[in-house]
VEXROGU-549997 format. One record per residue (C-alpha): residue number from 1; residue in one letter; chain; x, z, y negated. Coordinates in steps of 0.1 Angstrom, whole numbers, plus 5000, padded with zeros to 4 digits. Each point is the difference from the previous one (the first is absolute). Layout:
BEGIN
<atom i="NUM" aa="A" ch="A" px="X" pz="Z" py="Y"/>
...
***
This chain:
BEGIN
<atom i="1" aa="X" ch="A" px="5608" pz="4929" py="9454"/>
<atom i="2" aa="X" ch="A" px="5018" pz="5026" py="5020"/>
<atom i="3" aa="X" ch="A" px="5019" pz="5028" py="4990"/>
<atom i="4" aa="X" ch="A" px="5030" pz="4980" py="5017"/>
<atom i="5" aa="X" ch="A" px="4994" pz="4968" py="4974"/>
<atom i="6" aa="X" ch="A" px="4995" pz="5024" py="4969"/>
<atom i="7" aa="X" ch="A" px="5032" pz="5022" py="5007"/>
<atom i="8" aa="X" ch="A" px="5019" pz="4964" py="5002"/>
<atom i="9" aa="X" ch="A" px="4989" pz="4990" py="4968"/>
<atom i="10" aa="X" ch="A" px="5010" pz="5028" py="4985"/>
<atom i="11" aa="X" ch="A" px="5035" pz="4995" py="5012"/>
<atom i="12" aa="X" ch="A" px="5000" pz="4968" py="4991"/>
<atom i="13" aa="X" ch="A" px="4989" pz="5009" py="4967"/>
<atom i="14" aa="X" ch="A" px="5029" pz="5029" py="5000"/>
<atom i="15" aa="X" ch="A" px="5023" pz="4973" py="5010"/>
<atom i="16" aa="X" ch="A" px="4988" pz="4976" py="4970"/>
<atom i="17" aa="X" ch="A" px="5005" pz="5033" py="4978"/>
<atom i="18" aa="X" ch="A" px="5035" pz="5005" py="5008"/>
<atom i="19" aa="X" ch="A" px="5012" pz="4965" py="4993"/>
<atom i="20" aa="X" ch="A" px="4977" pz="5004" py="4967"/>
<atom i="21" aa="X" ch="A" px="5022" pz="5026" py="4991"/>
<atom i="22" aa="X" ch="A" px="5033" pz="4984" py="5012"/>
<atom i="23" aa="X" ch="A" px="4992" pz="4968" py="4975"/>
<atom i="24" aa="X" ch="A" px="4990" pz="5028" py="4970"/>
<atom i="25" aa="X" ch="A" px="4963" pz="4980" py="4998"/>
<atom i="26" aa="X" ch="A" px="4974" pz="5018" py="4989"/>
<atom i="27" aa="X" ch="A" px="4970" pz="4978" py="5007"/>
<atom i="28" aa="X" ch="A" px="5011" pz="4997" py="5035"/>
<atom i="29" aa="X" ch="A" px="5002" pz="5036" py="5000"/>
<atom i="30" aa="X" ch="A" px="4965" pz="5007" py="4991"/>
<atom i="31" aa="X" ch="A" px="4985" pz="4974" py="5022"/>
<atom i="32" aa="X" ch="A" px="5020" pz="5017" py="5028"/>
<atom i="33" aa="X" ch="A" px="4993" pz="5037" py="4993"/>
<atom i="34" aa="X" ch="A" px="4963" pz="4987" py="4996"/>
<atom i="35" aa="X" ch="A" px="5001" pz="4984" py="5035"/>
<atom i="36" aa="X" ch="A" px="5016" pz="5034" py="5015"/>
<atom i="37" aa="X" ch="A" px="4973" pz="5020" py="4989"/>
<atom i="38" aa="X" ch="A" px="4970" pz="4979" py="5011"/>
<atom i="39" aa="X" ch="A" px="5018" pz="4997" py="5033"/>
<atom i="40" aa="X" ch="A" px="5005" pz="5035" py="4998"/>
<atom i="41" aa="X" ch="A" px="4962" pz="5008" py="4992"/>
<atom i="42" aa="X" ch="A" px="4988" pz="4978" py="5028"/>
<atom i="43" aa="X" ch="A" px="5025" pz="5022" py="5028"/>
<atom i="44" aa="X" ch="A" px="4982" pz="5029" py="4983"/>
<atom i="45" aa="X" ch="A" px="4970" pz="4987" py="5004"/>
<atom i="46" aa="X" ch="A" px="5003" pz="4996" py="5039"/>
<atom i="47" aa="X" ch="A" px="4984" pz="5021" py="5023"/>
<atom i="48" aa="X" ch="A" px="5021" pz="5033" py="5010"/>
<atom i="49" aa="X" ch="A" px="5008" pz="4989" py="5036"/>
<atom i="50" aa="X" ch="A" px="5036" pz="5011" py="5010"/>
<atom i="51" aa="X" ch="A" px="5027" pz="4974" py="4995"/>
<atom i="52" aa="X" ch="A" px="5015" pz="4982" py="5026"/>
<atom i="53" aa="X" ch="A" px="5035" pz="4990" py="5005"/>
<atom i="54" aa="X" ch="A" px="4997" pz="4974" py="4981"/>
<atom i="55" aa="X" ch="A" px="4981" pz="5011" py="4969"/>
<atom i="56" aa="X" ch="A" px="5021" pz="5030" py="5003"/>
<atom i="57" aa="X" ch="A" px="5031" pz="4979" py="4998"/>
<atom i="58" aa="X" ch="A" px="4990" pz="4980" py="4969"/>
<atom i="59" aa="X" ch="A" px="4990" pz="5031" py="4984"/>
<atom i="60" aa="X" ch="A" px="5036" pz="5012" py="5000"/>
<atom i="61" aa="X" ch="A" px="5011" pz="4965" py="4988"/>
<atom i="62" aa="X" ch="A" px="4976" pz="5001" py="4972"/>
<atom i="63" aa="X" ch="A" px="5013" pz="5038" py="4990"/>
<atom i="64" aa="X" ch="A" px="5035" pz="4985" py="5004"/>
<atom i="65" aa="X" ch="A" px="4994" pz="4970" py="4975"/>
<atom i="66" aa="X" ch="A" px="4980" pz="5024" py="4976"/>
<atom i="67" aa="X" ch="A" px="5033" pz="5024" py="5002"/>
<atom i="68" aa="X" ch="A" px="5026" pz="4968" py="4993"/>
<atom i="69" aa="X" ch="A" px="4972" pz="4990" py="4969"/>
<atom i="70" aa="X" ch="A" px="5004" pz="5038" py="4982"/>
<atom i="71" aa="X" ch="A" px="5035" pz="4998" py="5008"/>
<atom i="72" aa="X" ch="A" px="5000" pz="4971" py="4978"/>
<atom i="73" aa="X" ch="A" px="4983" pz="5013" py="4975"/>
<atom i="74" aa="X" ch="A" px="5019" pz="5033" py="4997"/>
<atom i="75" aa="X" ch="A" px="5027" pz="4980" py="4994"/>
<atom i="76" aa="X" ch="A" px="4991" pz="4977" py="4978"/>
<atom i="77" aa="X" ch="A" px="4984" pz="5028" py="4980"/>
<atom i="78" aa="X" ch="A" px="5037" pz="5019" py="4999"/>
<atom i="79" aa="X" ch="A" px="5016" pz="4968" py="4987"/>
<atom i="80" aa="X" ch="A" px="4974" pz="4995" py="4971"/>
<atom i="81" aa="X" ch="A" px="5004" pz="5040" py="4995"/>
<atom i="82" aa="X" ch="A" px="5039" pz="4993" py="5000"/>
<atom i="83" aa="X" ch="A" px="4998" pz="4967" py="4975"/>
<atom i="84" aa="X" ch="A" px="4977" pz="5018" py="4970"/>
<atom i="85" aa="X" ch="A" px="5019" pz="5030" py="5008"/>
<atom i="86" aa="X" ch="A" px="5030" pz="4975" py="4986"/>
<atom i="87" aa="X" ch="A" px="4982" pz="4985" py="4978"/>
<atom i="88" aa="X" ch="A" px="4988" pz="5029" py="4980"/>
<atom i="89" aa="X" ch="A" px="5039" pz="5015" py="5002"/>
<atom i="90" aa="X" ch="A" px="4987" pz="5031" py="5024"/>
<atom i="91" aa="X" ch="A" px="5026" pz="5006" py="5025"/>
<atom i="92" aa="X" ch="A" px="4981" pz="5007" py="5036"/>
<atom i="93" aa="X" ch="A" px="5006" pz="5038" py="5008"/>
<atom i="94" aa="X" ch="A" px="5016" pz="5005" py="5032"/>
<atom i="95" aa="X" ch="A" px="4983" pz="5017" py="5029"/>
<atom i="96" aa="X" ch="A" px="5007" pz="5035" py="4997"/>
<atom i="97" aa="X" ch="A" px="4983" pz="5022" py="5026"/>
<atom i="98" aa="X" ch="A" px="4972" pz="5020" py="4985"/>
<atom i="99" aa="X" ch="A" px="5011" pz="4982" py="4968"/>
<atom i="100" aa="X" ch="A" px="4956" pz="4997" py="4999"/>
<atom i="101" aa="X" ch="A" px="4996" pz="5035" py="4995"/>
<atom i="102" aa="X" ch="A" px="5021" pz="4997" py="4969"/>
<atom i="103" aa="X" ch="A" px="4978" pz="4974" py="4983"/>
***
């Protein structure tokens, strides 16, 4: 396998990941995260040659996928924060600046 065939399966498995966390399912989530880091482990695992265009290019696809996964995330992390934050009858503090240095 080439470092050109590993880096696509990891964006196929970031691609896979995204629509795992787009339906809300969990098992398809783990399969996928499971599939990015192998992928990911066999890139590492390639010899240190420099990266062609081409490698390069899907590198910087892969980073971008990873970023729109974690964006995901975040959010849905804020909206869970938001819904026990209703749940439990604790209003969510607004953003003060510095307002950290207070707590």
């Amino acid at each position: 396998m080439t470092r050109r065939d590993a880096l696509i399966r990891v964006i196929e498995a970031l691609h896979a990941e995204i629509a795992a966390l787009k339906a809300n399912d969990v098992d398809a989530l783990e399969r996928a995260t499971r599939a990015k880091l192998v992928g990911i482990d066999m890139v590492a695992a390639m010899d240190d040659a420099p990266l062609n265009a081409e490698t390069r290019q899907l590198a910087e696809e892969a980073h971008r996928l990873n970023e729109t996964c974690r964006i995901y995330v975040n959010l849905m992390s804020a909206n869970v924060r938001r819904r026990l934050q209703q749940l439990a009858g604790v209003g969510a503090a607004a953003y003060r600046p510095g307002a950290a240095a207070f707590a």
